[in-house]
PyMOL CGO cylinders between C-alpha atoms (Angstrom):
from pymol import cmd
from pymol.cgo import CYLINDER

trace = [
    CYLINDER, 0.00, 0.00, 0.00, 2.72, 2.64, 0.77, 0.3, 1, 1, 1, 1, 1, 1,
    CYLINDER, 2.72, 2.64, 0.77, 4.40, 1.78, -2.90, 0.3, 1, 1, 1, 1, 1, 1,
    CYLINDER, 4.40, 1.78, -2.90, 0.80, 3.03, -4.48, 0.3, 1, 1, 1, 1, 1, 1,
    CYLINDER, 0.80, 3.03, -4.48, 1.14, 5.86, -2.40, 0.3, 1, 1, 1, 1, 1, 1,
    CYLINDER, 1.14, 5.86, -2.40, 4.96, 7.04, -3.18, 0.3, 1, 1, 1, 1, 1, 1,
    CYLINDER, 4.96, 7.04, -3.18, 4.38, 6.13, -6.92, 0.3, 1, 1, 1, 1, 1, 1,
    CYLINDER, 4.38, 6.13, -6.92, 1.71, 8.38, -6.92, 0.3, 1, 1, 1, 1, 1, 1,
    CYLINDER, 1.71, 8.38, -6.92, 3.09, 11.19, -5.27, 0.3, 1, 1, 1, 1, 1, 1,
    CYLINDER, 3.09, 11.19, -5.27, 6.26, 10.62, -7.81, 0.3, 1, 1, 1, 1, 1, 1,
    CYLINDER, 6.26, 10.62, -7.81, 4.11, 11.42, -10.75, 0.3, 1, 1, 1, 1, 1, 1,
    CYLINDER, 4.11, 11.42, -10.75, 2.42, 14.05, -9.36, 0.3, 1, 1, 1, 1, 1, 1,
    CYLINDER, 2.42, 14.05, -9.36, 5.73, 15.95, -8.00, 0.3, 1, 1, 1, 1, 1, 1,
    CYLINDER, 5.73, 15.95, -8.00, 7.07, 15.24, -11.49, 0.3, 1, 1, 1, 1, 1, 1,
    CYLINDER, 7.07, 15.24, -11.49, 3.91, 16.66, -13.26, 0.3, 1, 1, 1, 1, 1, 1,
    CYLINDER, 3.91, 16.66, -13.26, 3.92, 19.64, -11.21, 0.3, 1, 1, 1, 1, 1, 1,
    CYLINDER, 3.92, 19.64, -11.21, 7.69, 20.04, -11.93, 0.3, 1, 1, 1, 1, 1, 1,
    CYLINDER, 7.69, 20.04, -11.93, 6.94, 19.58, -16.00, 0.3, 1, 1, 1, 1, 1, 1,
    CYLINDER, 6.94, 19.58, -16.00, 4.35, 22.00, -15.96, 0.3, 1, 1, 1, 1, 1, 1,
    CYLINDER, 4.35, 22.00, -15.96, 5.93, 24.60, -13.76, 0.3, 1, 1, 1, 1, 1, 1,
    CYLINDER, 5.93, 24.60, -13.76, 8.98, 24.81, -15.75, 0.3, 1, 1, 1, 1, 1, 1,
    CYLINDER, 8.98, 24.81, -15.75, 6.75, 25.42, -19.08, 0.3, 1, 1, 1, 1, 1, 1,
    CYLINDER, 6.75, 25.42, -19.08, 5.42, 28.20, -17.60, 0.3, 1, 1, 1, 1, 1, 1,
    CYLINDER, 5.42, 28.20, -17.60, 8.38, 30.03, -15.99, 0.3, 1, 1, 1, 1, 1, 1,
    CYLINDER, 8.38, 30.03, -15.99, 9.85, 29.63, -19.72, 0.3, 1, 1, 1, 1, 1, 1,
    CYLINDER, 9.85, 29.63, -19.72, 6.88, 31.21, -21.49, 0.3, 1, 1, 1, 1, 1, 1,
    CYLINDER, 6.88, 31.21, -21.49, 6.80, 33.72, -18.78, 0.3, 1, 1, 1, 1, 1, 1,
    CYLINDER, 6.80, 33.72, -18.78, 10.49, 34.86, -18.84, 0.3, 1, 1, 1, 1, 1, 1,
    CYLINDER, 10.49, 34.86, -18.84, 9.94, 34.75, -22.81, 0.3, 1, 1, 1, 1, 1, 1,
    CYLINDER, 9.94, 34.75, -22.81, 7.49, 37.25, -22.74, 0.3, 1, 1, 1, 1, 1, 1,
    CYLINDER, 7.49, 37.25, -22.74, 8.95, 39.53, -20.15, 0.3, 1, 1, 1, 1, 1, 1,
    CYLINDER, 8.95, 39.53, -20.15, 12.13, 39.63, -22.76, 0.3, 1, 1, 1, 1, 1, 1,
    CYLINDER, 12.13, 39.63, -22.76, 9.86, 40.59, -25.55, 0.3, 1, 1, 1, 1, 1, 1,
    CYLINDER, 9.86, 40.59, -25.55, 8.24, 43.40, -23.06, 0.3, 1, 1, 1, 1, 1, 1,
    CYLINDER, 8.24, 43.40, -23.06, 11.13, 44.75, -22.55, 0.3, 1, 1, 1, 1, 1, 1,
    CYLINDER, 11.13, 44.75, -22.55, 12.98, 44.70, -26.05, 0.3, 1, 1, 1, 1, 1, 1,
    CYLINDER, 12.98, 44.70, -26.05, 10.02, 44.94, -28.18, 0.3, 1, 1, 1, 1, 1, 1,
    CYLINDER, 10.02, 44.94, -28.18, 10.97, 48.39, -30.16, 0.3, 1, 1, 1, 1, 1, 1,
    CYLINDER, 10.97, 48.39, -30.16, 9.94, 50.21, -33.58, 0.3, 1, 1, 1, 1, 1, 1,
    CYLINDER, 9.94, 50.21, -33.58, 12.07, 48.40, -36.46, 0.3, 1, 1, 1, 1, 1, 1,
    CYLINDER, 12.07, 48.40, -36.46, 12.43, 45.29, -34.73, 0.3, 1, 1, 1, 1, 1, 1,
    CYLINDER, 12.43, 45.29, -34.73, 11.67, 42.37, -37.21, 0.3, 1, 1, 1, 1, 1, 1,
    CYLINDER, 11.67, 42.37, -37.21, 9.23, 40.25, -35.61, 0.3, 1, 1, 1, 1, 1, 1,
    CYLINDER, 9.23, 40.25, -35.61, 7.49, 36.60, -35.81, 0.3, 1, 1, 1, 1, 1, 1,
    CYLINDER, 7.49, 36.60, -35.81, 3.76, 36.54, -34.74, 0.3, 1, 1, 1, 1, 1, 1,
    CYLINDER, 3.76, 36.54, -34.74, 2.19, 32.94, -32.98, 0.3, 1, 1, 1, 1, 1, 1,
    CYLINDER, 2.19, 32.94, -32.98, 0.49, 32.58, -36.83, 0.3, 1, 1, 1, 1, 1, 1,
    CYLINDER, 0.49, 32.58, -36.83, 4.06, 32.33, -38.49, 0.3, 1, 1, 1, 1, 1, 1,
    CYLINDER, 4.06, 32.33, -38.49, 3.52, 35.84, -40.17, 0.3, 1, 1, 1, 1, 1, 1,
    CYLINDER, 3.52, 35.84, -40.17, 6.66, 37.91, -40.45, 0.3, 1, 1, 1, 1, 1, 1,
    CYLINDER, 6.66, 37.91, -40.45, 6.96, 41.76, -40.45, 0.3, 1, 1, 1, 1, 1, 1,
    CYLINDER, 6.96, 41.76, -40.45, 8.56, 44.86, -39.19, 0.3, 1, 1, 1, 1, 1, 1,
    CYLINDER, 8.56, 44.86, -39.19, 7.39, 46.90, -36.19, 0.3, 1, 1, 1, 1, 1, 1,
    CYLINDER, 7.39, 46.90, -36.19, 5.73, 50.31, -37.15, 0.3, 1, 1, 1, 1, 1, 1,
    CYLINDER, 5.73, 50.31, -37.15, 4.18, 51.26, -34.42, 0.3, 1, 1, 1, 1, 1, 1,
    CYLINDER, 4.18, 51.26, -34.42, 3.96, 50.64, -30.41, 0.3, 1, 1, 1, 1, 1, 1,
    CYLINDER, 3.96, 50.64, -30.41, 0.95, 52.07, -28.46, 0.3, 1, 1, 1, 1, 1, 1,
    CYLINDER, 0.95, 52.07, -28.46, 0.31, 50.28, -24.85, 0.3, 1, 1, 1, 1, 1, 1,
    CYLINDER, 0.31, 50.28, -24.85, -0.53, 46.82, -25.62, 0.3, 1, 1, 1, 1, 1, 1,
    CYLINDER, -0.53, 46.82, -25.62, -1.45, 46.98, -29.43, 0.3, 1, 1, 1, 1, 1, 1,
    CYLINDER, -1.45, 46.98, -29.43, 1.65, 46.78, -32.53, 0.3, 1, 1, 1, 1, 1, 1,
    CYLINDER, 1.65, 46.78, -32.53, 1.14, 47.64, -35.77, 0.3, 1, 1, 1, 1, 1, 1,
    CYLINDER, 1.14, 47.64, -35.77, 3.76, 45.69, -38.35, 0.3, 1, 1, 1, 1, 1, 1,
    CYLINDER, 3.76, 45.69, -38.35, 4.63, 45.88, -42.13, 0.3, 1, 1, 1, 1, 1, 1,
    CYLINDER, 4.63, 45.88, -42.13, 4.51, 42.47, -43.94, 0.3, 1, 1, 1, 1, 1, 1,
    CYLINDER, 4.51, 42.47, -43.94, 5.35, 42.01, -47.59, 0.3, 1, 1, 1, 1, 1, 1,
    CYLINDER, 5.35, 42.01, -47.59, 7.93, 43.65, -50.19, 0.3, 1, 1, 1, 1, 1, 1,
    CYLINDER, 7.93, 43.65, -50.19, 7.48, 45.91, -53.12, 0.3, 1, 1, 1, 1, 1, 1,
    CYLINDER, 7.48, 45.91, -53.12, 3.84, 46.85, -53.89, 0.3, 1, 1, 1, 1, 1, 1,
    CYLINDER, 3.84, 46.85, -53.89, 2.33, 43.72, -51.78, 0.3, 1, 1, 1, 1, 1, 1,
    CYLINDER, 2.33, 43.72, -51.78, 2.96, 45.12, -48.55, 0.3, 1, 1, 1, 1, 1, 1,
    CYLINDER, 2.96, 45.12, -48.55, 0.80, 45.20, -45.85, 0.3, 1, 1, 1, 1, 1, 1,
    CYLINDER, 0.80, 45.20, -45.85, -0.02, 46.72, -42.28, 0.3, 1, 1, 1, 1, 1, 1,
    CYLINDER, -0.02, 46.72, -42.28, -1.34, 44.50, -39.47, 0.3, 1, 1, 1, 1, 1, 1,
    CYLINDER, -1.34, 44.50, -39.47, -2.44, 45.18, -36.12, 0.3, 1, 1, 1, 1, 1, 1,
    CYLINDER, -2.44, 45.18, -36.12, -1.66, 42.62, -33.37, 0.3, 1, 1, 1, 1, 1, 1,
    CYLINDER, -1.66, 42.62, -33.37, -1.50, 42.43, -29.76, 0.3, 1, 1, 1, 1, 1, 1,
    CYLINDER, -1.50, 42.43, -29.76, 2.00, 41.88, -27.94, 0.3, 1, 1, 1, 1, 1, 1,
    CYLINDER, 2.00, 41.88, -27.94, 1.17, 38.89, -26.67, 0.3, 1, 1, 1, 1, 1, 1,
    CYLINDER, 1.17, 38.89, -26.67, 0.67, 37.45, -29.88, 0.3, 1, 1, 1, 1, 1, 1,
    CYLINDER, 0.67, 37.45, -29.88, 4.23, 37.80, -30.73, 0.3, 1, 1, 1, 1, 1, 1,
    CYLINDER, 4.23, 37.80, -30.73, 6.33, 34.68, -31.00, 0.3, 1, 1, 1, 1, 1, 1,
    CYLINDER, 6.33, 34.68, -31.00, 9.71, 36.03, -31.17, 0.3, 1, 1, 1, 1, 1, 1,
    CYLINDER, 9.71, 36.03, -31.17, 11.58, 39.04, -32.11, 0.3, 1, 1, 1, 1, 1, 1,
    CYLINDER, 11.58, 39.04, -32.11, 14.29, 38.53, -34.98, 0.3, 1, 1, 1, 1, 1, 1,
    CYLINDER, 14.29, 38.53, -34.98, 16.18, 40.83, -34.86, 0.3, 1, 1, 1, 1, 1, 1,
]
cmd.load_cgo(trace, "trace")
């Protein structure tokens, strides 16, 4: 009976552990975009679109996509920013 018990407390230590570190990650991710997200920066959004940064206001980017005469303006939220490029 006490084998049950520390196998089960094993997984569930471990699943805590798995899911804790996911979400430190993601969190110290998006702090770094916070606080090197700037006009210029070339971007990747969570959709796999990549642009340029045109335009900050508080929580709401605007980007450039495209080259030539196919370009176009999008307006995202930061926290739908995967990564920033450059």
């Amino acid at each position: 009976m006490k084998l049950e018990y520390i196998i089960l407390i094993l997984l569930a230590s471990g699943f805590y552990y798995t899911n804790i570190k996911e979400y430190r990650k993601e969190r110290e991710k998006n702090r770094y975009i916070e606080n090197n997200l700037k006009e210029s920066n070339k971007i990747i959004t969570k959709s796999g679109i990549i642009g340029y940064v045109t335009n900050i206001d508080k929580n709401v980017i605007t980007i450039i996509t495209g080259e030539g005469a196919k370009t176009s303006y999008i307006t995202i939220e930061k926290s739908y920013i995967e990564d920033i490029l450059d």
